[in-house]
N, C-alpha and C positions, 0 to 999 in steps of 0.2 A: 504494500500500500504506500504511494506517495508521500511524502510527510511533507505536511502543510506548511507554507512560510507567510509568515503576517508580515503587515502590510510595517511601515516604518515607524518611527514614535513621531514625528510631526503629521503624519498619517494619522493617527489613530488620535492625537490631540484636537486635531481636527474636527474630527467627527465628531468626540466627545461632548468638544465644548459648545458647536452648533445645538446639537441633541439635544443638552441640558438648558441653554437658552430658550431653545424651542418650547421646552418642556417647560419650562417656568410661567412662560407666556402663558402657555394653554393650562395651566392652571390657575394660574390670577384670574383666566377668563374662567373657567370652568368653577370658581367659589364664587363670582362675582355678585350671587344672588345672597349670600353671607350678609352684605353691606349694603345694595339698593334692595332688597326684599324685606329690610325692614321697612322702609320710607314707602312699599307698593301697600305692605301690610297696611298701614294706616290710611292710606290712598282708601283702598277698596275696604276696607271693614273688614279684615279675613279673621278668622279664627284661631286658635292653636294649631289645629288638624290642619284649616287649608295652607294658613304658615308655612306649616311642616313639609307639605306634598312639595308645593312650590320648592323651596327652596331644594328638597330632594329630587324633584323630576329631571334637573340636567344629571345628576348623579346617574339616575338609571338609565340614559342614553347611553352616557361613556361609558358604563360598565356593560351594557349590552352589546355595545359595538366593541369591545374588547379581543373578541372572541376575532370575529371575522376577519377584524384590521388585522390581526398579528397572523392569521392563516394568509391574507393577502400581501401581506411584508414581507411572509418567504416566498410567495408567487413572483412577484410584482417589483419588490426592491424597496427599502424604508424609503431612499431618497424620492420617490414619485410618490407613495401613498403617503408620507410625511407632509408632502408641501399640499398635496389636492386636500388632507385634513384640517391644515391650519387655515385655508384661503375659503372653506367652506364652513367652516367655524365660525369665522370674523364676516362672512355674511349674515348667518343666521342671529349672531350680539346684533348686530344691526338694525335686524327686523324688529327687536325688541322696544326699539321708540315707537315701531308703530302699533304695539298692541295696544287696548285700551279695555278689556274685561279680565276678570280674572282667568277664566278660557284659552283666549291667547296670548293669553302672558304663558299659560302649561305649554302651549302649544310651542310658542318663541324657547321656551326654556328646552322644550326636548332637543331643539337644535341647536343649542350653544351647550348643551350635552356632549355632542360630538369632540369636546375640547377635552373630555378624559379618557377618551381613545388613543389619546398620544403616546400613552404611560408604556406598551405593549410594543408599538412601530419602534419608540426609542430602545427597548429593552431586544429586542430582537436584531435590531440595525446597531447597536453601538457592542453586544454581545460577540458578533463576525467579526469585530476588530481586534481583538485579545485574546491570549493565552487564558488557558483552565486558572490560572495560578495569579493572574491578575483581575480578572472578571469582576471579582467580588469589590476590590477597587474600583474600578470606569462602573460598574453598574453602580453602587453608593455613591457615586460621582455626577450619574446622570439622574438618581432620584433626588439629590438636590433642589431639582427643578419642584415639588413638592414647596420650595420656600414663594414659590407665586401665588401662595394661597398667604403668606403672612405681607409681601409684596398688596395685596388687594386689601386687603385687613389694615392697611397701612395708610397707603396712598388714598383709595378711595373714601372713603369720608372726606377732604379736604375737596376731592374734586367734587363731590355729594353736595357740598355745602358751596362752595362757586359756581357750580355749573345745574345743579340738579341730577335724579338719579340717570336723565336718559345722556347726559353730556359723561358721566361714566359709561356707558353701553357704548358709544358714539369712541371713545377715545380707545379702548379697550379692542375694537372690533379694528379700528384702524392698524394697530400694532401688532395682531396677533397675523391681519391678511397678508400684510407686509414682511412678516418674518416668513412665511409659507412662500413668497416668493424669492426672497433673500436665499432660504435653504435649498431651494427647487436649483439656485444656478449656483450655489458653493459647495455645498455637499457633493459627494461623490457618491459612488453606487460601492455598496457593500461589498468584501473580496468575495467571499462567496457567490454571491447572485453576480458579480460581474465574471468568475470563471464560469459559472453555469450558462449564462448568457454565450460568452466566448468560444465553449466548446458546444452549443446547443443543444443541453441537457431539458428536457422538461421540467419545470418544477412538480416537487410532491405532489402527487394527488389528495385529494381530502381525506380521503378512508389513511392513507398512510399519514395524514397531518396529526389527525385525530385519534389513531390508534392507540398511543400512550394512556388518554383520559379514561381508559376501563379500570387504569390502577385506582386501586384506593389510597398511595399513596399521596394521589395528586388532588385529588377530595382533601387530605389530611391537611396539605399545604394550602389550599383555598379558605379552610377555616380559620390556619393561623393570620391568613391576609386577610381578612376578614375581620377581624380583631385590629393588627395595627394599622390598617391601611384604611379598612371599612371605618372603625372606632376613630381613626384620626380624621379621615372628611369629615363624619359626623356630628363630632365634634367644633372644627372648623366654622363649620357651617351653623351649630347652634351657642357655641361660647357669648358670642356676641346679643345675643336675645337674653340667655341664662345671665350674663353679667348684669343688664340692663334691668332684667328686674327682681332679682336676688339683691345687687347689690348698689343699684340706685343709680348708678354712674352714666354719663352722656355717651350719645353711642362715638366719640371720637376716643374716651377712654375705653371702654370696652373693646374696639378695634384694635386697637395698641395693646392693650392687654392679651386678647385672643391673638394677636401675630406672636407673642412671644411662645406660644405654646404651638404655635406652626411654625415659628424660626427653628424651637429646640427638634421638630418631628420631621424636620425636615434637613436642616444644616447637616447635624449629625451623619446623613446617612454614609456618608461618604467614608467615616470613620467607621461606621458598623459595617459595610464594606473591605475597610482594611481589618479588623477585627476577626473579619471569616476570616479572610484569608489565613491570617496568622496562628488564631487557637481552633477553626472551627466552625461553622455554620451551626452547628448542633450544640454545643457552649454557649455560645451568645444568645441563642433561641431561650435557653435557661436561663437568665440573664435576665431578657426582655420579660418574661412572665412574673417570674419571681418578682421582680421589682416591682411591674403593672399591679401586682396583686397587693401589697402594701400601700400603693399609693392610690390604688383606686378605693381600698377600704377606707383609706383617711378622706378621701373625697366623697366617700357613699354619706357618712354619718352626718345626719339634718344637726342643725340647730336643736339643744334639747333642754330643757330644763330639769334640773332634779330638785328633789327633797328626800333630807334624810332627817328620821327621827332619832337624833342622839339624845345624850344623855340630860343634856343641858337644854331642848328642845329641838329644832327643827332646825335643819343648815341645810340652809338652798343655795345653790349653784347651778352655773349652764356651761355650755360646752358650744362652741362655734367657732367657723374660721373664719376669719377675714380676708377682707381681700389680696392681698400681697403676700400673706402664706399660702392663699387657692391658688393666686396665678403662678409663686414657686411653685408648687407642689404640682401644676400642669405643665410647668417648663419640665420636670424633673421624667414626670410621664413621658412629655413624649422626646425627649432623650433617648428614653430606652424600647420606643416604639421605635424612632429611627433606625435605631440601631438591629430592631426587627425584621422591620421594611426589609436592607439589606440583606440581612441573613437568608431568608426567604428565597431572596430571587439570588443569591449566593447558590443556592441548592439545585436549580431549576437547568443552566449551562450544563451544570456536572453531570446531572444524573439525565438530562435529555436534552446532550447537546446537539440532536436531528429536528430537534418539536422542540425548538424555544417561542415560538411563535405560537403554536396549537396550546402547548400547558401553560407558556406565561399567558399566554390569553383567557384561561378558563381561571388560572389565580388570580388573575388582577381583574376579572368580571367576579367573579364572588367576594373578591371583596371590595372594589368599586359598588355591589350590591349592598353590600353593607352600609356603603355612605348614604344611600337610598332608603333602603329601611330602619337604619336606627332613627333618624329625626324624626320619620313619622312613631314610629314606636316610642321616643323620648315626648312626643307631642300629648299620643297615647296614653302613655303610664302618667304623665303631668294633668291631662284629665282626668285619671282613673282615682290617682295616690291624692294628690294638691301636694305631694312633697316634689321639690325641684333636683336634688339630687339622686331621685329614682332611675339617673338617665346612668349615675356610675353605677348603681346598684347591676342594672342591667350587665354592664360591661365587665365587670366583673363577675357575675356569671358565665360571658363566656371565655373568662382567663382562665376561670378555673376547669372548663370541661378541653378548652385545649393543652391546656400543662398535661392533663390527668392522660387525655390520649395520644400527645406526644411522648410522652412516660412510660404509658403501658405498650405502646410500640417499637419503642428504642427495646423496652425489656425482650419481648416478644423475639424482638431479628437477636438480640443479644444470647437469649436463650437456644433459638435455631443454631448458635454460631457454635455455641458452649454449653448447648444443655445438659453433657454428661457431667463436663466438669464442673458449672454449678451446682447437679446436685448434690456432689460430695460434700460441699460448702454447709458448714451446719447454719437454721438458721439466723442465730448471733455467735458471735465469738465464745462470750461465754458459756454455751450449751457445746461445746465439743465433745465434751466429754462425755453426752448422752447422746450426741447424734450416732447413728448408725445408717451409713447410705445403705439406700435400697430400700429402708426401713421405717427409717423414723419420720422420712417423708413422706406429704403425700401427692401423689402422681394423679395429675389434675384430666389428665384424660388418657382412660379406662379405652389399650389398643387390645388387650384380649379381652373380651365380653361375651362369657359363652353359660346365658340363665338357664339354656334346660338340661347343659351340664349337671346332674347332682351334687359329683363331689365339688366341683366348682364352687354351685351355688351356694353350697352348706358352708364351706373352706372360707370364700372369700365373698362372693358376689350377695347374698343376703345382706350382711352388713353392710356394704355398701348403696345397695339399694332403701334399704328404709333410711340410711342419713339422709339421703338425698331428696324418701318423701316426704320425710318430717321436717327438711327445710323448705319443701316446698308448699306443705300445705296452710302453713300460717301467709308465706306473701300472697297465695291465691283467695287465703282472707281477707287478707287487708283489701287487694285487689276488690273482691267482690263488696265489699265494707266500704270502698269509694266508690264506685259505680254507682250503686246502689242508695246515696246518700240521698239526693234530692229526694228520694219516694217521704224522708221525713221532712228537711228542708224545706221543702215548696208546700207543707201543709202550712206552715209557721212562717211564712212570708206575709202576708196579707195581715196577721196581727203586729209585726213590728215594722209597717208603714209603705209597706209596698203594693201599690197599686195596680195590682196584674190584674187578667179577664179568665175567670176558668180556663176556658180554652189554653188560654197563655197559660197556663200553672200546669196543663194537661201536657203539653208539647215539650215544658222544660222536665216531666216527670219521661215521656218517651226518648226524649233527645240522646240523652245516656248510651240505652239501648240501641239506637242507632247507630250511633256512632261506633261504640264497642263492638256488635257484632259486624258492621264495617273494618273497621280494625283485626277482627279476631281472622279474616280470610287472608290478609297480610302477616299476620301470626303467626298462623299455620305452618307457613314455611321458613320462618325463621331458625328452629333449634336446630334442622340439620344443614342449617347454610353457617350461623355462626356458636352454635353450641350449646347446649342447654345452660351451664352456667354462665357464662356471659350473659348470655339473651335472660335468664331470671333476673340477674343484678341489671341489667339497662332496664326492663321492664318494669320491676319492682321499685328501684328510683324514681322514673317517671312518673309515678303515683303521686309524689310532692307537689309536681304543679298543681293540677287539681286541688286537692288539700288544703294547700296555700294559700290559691287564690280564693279558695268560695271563704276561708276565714277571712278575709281581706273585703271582700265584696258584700258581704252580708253587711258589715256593719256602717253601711252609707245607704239610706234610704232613693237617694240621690240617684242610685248607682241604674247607668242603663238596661234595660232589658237586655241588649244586644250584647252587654258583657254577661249576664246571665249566660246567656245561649252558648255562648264559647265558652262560659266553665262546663254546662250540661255538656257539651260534644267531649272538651279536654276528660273529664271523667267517664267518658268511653276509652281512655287507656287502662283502665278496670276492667271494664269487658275485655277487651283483647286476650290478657293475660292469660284467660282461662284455655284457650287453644292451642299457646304454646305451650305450657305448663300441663296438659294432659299428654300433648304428644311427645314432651319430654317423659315423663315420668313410663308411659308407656312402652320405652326402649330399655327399662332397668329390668323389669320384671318375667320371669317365665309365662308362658301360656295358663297355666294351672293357677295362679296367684293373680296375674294379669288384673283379671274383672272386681277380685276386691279391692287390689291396688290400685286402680282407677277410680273405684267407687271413695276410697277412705279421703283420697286428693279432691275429688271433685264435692262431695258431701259434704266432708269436712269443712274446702274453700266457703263453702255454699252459705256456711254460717256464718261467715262475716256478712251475709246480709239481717240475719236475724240478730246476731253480735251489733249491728250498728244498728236495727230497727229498736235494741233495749238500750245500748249504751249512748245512741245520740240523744234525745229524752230527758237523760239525769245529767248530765256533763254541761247542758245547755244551761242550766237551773243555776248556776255557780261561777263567777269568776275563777277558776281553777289554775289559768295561766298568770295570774295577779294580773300588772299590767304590761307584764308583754302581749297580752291578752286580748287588750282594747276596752274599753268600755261597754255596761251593756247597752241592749235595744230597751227602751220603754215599750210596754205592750198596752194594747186599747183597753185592755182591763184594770191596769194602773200595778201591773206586775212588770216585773224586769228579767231577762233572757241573757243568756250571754250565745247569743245564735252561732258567732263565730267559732265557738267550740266545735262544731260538726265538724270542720273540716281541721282543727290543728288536733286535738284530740290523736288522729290519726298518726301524724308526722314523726315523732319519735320513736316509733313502732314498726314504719317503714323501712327508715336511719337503720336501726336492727337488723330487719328483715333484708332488705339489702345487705348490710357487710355479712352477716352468714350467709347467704346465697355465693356472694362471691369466696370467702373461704374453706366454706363446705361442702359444696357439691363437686359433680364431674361431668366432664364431656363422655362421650363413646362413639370412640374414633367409626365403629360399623354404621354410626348413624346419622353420619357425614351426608350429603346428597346436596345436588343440585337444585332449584327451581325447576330444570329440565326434566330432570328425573322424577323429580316431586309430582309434576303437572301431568301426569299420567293417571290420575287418578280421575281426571275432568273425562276422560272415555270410558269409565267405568260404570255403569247404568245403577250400581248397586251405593255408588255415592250418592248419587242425586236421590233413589228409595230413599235412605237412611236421612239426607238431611228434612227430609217430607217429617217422616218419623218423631226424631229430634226437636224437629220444630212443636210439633206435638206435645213431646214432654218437659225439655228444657225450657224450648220458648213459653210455655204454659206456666212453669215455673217463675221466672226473671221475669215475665209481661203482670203476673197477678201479686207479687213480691213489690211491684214498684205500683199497683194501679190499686190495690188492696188500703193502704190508707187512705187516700182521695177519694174512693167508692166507699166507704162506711162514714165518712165524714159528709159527704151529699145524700148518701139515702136514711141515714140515723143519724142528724148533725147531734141529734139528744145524747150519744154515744161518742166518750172520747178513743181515739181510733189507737192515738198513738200509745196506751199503756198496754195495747195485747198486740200491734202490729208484728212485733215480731215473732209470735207465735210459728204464724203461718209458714215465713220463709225455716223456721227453728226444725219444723214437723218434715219439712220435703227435705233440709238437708240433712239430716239425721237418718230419713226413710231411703236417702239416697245412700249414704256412709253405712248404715245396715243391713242392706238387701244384696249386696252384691254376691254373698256367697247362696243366695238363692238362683240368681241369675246362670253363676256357675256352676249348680249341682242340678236342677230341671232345666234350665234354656232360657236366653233373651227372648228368642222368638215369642216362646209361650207368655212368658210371664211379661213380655209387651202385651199381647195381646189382650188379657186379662185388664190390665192398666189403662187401659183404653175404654174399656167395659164400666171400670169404676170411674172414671173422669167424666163419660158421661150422665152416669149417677150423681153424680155430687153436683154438675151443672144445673140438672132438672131440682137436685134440693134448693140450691141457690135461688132460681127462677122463681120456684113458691116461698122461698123466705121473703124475696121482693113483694113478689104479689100480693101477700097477706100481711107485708109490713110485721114480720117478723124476724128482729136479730138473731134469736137464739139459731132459726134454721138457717139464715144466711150464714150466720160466724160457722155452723158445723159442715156445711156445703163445703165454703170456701176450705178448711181446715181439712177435710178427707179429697179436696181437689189437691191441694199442696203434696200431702201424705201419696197418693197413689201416681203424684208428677215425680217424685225424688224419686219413687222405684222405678219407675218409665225410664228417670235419667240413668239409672246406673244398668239396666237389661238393655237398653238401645247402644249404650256402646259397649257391654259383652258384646253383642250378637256383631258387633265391625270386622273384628280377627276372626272370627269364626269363619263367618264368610269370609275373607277375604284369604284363609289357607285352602278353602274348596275351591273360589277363582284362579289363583295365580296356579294350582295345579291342574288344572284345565288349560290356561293360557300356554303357561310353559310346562307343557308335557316331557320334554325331552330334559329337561334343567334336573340337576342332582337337588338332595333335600337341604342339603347346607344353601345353594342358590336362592329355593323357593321359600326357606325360612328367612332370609330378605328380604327379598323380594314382597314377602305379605308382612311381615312388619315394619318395612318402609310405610307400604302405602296405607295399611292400615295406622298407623300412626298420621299419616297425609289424612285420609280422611275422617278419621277422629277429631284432629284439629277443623279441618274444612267442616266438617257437620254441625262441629260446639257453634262456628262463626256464622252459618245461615240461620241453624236455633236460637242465635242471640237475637235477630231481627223480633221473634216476638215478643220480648224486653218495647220495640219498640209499637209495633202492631197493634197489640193492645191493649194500653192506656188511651192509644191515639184509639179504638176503638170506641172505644167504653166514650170518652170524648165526645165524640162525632156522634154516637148512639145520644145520649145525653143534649146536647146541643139539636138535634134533629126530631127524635121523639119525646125528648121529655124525660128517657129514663132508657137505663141499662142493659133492658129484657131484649134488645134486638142484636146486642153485639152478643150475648151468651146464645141466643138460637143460630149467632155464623157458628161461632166456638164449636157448642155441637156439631154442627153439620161437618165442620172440619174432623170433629173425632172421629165420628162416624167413617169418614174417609180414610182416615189411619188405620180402622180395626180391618176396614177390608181390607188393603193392601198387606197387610202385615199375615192375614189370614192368607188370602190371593197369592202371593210372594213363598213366604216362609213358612207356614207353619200348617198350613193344609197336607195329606195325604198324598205324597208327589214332591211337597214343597222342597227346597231349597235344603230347611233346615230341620226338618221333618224326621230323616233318618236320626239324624247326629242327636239331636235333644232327646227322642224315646230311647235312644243305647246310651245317653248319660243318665236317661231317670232310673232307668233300668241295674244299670252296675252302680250309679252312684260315683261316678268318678269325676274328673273335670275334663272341656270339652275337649276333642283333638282338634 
C-alpha cells in the first residue's frame, strides 16, 4: 500500500486557519437568535415555549443538515460545499428583516440554521490535512471557531442598540456571504478529494459512507456530543434570558456575561485537542464528566432557605449564588466541555479514518440536536418546576448516564481484552486471601446452561435459577406497582383541585395500559438481544421517571392535563417490564418446573398492583418524606393529603431493586438471538391463538385492576372504593402464583378452558349486582372474575412451551433434540413475551370501555355484554384448537392427568 504524504505545514496552516474563521462566522451567525430573539420576544408577545422553539429552530437545521453536508464533503470536496454553505447562509440572515409574524420568523430561522452545518464540512476538510498524531490538534484548533457564539454575545447588543435587531441580521448576513466567497477562491481542495479527482476515483457510495453508523459505538459518541456540544448551544442560547431574569441584569451585561462561558467552551478547545493527543482521548473524556458533574450540581441547587430548630431557638439561613461565582463556575464548565468537544472528534479520524464525514456527521447532528431540544425542554421544565435552575438539573442527568456508559464500556472491551486475567484479581486487595479464582467469583453469564440436565440442575443450575427469580420478582412488582398507580391517583384528583371531565380521568386510568402493552412488544425482544441482567437493571431504573415525576406533578393544581398524559404513557415502562422479565426468567428453568416458575414471577409481580392499591391509600395520609416531601394538597372536605407520596413512596425500592438486579443475576449465553431470529414467531399461527387467549385472561386482569376503582366509585359513590381496591388485583395475583402446579399436572388447555366458563359466571353476577343496585353481588362478581383471570394467567402461558415443542418438531423434522430444545424455547420464550405485550392492550381497552359504555348509555351493563361475548369467543377456540378430541393438546394433557407427571 502506498504510504501517504501530507501536504506541507504552510499547506495545512492554510487550511486550518481559513476553516476556523469560517467557522467562527457561521456561528456568530448560527446563535445570533441568543441576542435579537430576545428584542422579537417582546416585539411579538411570545411565550416561554415559543421563546424556546425560536431561538432552537436554527439549531435543528444545522444539526439536521449535518449528516448530509459531511456525506457531501467527501463527495464533492469541503472547498465547494464550504463556500455554497456560507453564501447560502448569509442569504437566508437576510431574509430575516423581512419577516414580520412569528411564522416567518420559524421559517427565516430554519434557514440561517444552515450556518451549523459548517461544524462537519470543517471537521472532514481540515481532518485530510494531518497526520493520526496531530489531528487532535488542527481539529481543537478548528473548533475554536465555536468562540462566534461569545463573538455574537458580545458585539451584538451594541449593534442591537444602534442599529436595531434587523441592522444585526443585515450586518451578520453581509460577512458571513462574503467569507463563502473569500474561501471558495483561497482555499484549496483537500489532498484526498484532489488525488481522487486526479486519478478519477469515484467517490464512496452512501451505503459505504454510512456503513460505520450500525456500530453502537458511534451512538455512544453522539450522546457524549450531545452533552458538551448539545449542553453548550443550549446553553448559549438561553444564559442570556436565565441571566436577565434570575439575576436582574440588562441584556448588555448578560451578553458579556454569557460570552464568557462560550469564550471558556470554546477557546479551550484547541488545548483539549492537544491534551488527546498527548494522554489520550479516553482520559480527558474522564476529565470532562467528572468535573461537569460537580459543577453542574453546584449550578443545579435553587436559592433555598432553611430553618433549624436549635437549642437556643430557630437559626435561619439561605444558600444562593450570585452572580460572578455562577458566571465562574460556567466559565469553569465549559473549560472542560471544550476540552470534551475535542476529545470526541479526537476519537472519530482514528477509529474511522474512511467515514469522517458519515460519523462526524451523525455526532455532531445528535448533538447539534441537542442544542435544539434542550431550550425547548429548559423552557418546558421552567413551566412545569417555576424553578430556573431545572435546566442544570436536566444536564446533569445526562452527565451522569454518559460517565456511567462510557465506564461500563471501557470495562466491557477491557474485560474482552483481559477477562481471564481479571478474574484472578480478587475483588479488593484486601480479600486475597479468601478469593479463590474460578470460585469465589461470580460468572455473570451462564455459557453452559443445561436445566433438564438433573445432575446439573441439582449441582449447580437450581440455585442459580431461583437467585435470579427472587431478584426478579420484586422489580416486576415494583414494575406493576407503577403502572398500575393512576387506577388510585386519578380517583383522588378531583378532591385536591383538579379539574378533569370523567372521560379525562377515564383515559388517564387506560393510558398506562397502552402504553405498557405498546412497550411490552418492544420488550419482548430485548433479553436475548442485550441480556437479561442488563435489560432488568435499564428497565427497572426507568421506573424513577414515572415515580418522580407524578410526585412532582400532583402537587400543582396548576399542572397541565397534557403533562398528566405523558406521566400516564411514561408509566407504561411498568407494563413493559413484565414481557421481558417472563421471557427472561423463562430460559432458567427446566420444562417440569417451567409453569410454576413463571407463575411465582408473574403472580407474584402481579401484586404490586394490589401492594400499591393498599399501600398508596395510607402513605398519602402523612407527610412521611418531611419536607423533601413537599407540602400537602388541601382536600374539599377541609382534610389534607400528601398525594405526592404515590409516586416517591416507590423510588427507594426501585434504587434497590435495581442494584441487585445488576449484581445478582445472569445472562445465558444459549439465549442470545437476534430480532431476526426472534421474529419468526410472527409466522407462527399459534402466537396470534395464544395472544386472543391472553388477552382474555391477562388483559381481563390489568383492564379490571385499573377500571375497578372508578366503576364502584360511579355506581356506589355511597361506597368508599379505595379501602378494598386492592383486594381484587391481591385475589388474581395470588390465584395466578398458586395455580401453576395445577396447570402442570392436568393441562393449560383444560384448565383455560374451565377459566373461561367461570369469567363468564362472575360477568353475568356483576351484571345483576348492577341491575338490582347491589354491592355485595357486584364486589363478589368482580372478586371471583379476578380469582379465575390469575389462573387463566398462569394455564395460558403453560400451555406456550407445550405447544411450541409439538410445532418446532413438526417444522424441523430432520433437526436433533438438542437443536429442537432451542429452537422451542427460543421462541416460546419470543412468544410469551409477545402475548404478555398484546394482553397488556386490555389494561387499556377496558376502562376506555366501561368509559364510552358510561358516557353513551348511562351505565356499564353494555361494555360487560362485549366482555362476555369476547369470553365466549375464547372458550371456543381454546375448545376448537386445543383441547377437543383430535385437539392439539388433547393427547398430551389426558397422559399427564393420567400418570401425573409434568408435560413433555
Amino acid at each position: 500500500m502506498q504510504e501517504r504524504v501530507f501536504p506541507t505545514h504552510s499547506e495545512q496552516q492554510r487550511a486550518l486557519w481559513l476553516s476556523t474563521l469560517s467557522f467562527t462566522l457561521c456561528f456568530a451567525v448560527w446563535t445570533i437568535f441568543s441576542i435579537i430573539g430576545i428584542t422579537i420576544k417582546d416585539e411579538l408577545g411570545l411565550s416561554e415555549f415559543q421563546y424556546g422553539l425560536l431561538i432552537a429552530t436554527p439549531v435543528l437545521t444545522g444539526s439536521l443538515t449535518r449528516l448530509i453536508l459531511g456525506v457531501w464533503t467527501e463527495r464533492f470536496g469541503g472547498r465547494l460545499v464550504f463556500s455554497l454553505q456560507m453564501i447560502l447562509t448569509g442569504l437566508a440572515t437576510y431574509a430575516l428583516t423581512w419577516a414580520n409574524s412569528y411564522e416567518t420568523f420559524l421559517l427565516a430561522a430554519l434557514g440561517v440554521g444552515l450556518a451549523g452545518g459548517s461544524f462537519i464540512i470543517g471537521v472532514a476538510y481540515v481532518s485530510k490535512w494531518f497526520p493520526a498524531e496531530k489531528q487532535g490538534l488542527a481539529l481543537g484548533t478548528f473548533g475554536m471557531g465555536n468562540v462566534g457564539a461569545a463573538v455574537t454575545k458580545f458585539l451584538a447588543p451594541f449593534v442591537l442598540i444602534a442599529m436595531g435587531w434587523q441592522g444585526v441580521a443585515e450586518i451578520w448576513a453581509a460577512a458571513i456571504a462574503l467569507m463563502g466567497v473569500a474561501f471558495f477562491l483561497l482555499a484549496k481542495d483537500d489532498p484526498d478529494f484532489a488525488d481522487r479527482r486526479a486519478r478519477g476515483i469515484k467517490a464512496p457510495s452512501l451505503a459505504e459512507q454510512f456503513a460505520p453508523l450500525k456500530n453502537l459505538q458511534v451512538w455512544r459518541f453522539s450522546l457524549y456530543y450531545f452533552f458538551v456540544f448539545g449542553g453548550f448551544v443550549a446553553l448559549a442560547l438561553w444564559l442570556p434570558h436565565y441571566l436577565v431574569a434570575v439575576y436582574g441584569v440588562d441584556l448588555r451585561t448578560a451578553g458579556m456575561a454569557a460570552a464568557a462561558f462560550s469564550l471558556s467552551a470554546s477557546l479551550f478547545r484547541a488545548y483539549g485537542g492537544s491534551l488527546s493527543d498527548r494522554f489520550g482521548a479516553r482520559t480527558v473524556m474522564y476529565w470532562t464528566f467528572g468535573f461537569a458533574i460537580l459543577f453542574l450540581f453546584m449550578l443545579s441547587y435553587p436559592p433555598t432557605d432553611y430553618v433549624i430548630h436549635g437549642k437556643n431557638g430557630a437559626i435561619a439561613f439561605s444558600t444562593q449564588m450570585d452572580l460572578w461565582p455562577f458566571v465562574g463556575t460556567l466559565f469553569a464548565l465549559g473549560f472542560f466541555m471544550s476540552l470534551g468537544k475535542a476529545a470526541i472528534f479526537k476519537h472519530i479520524p482514528v477509529y474511522y479514518p474512511n467515514h469522517v464525514g458519515a460519523v462526524g456527521g451523525l455526532v455532531g447532528m445528535i448533538g447539534g440536536l441537542g442544542g435544539f431540544i434542550l431550550p425547548i425542554v429548559f423552557g418546558a421544565l421552567l413551566d412545569l418546576t417555576g424553578v430556573y435552575t431545572s435546566c442544570f438539573v436536566l444536564l446533569l442527568l445526562v452527565v451522569l448516564v454518559s460517565l456511567a456508559w462510557m465506564h461500563l464500556s471501557i470495562r466491557a472491551m477491557e474485560r474482552e481484552a483481559h477477562g481471564k486475567a481479571l478474574d484472578q484479581l480478587p475483588t479488593f486487595p484486601e480479600l486475597a486471601e479468601v478469593h479463590t479464582p474460578g470460585k469465589t467469583e461470580m460468572p455473570r453469564v451462564m455459557q453452559d446452561w443445561r436445566p433438564e440436565d438433573p445432575e446439573f440442575w441439582e449441582s449447580t443450575g437450581k440455585r442459580i435459577a431461583k437467585r435470579n427469580l427472587w431478584i426478579s420478582i420484586p422489580a416486576l412488582l415494583l414494575a406493576f406497582a407503577v403502572w398500575m398507580v393512576w387506577s388510585v391517583v386519578i380517583a383522588r384528583l378531583p378532591a385536591i383541585g383538579f379539574n378533569f371531565t370523567q372521560d379525562q380521568l377515564f383515559w388517564l386510568a387506560a393510558l398506562p395500559a397502552l402504553s405498557g402493552a405498546t412497550l411490552r412488544i418492544f420488550y419482548s425482544f430485548m433479553v436475548p438481544i442485550f441480556g437479561g441482567r442488563l435489560w432488568t437493571t435499564i428497565s427497572t431504573a426507568s421506573l424513577l421517571i414515572p415515580a418522580m415525576g407524578i410526585g412532582y406533578a400532583v402537587q400543582n393544581p396548576e399542572t397541565p392535563y397534557l403533562i398528566f398524559v405523558v406521566l400516564a404513557l411514561l408509566c407504561g415502562l411498568g407494563g413493559g417490564n413484565f414481557s421481558s422479565s417472563m421471557a427472561n426468567i423463562g430460559f432458567f428453568f427446566p420444562r417440569s418446573e417451567k409453569g410454576n416458575a413463571m407463575a411465582l414471577n408473574a403472580g407474584l409481580g402481579n401484586l404490586g398492583v394490589s401492594l400499591m392499591q393498599f399501600l398508596v391509600p395510607v402513605v398519602i395520609t402523612a407527610g412521611v418524606f418531611g419536607a423533601l416531601g413537599g407540602q400537602p394538597q388541601q382536600l374539599t372536605d377541609g382534610g389534607q393529603v400528601w398525594m405526592q407520596n404515590a409516586g416517591f413512596v416507590w423510588v427507594p425500592f426501585i434504587l434497590m431493586s435495581t442494584v441487585a438486579a445488576w449484581l445478582g443475576m445472569n445472562d445465558i449465553a444459549d439465549a442470545k438471538a437476534s430480532f431476526r431470529e426472534q421474529a419468526v414467531i410472527f409466522t407462527r399461527k399459534h402466537n396470534w391463538i395464544m395472544c386472543l387467549l391472553y388477552t382474555g385472561t391477562f388483559g381481563s386482569f390489568i383492564g379490571y385492576s385499573a377500571a375497578f376503582p372508578m366503576l364502584t366509585k360511579l355506581a356506589f359513590p355511597e361506597i368508599n372504593a379505595l379501602q378494598f381496591a386492592f383486594l381484587g388485583p391481591l385475589i388474581g395475583a395470588l390465584s395466578r402464583a398458586g395455580s401453576g402446579w395445577l396447570a402442570d399436572r392436568v393441562g393449560g388447555g383444560r384448565v383455560t378452558f374451565w377459566v373461561f366458563i367461570g369469567m363468564i359466571a362472575s360477568v353475568l353476577v356483576i351484571i345483576q349486582g348492577l341491575s338490582i343496585t347491589s354491592f355485595a353481588l357486584f364486589f363478589a362478581g368482580f372478586m371471583a372474575l379476578f380469582f379465575f383471570s390469575g389462573v387463566g394467567n398462569s394455564s395460558t402461558f403453560q400451555m406456550i412451551p407445550v405447544i411450541m415443542r409439538k410445532e418446532v418438531a413438526r417444522i424441523f423434522p430432520q433437526a436433533d433434540a438438542d437443536e429442537r430444545r432451542r429452537h422451542a424455547e427460543r421462541e416460546s420464550a419470543a412468544i410469551v413475551a409477545f402475548t404478555a405485550a398484546i394482553g397488556g392492550y386490555g389494561g387499556f381497552f377496558i376502562p376506555k370501555a366501561f368509559g364510552s359504555s358510561i358516557h353513551l348509555t348511562g351505565g356499564a351493563e353494555a361494555a360487560l355484554v362485549g366482555f362476555l361475548i369476547f369470553y365466549i369467543i375464547c372458550i371456543a377456540v381454546t375448545w376448537g384448537i386445543y383441547t377437543r378430541r383430535g385437539g392439539m393438546l388433547h393427547d398430551i394433557e389426558h397422559g399427564r392427568a393420567v400418570t401425573a407427571a409434568p408435560a413433555e
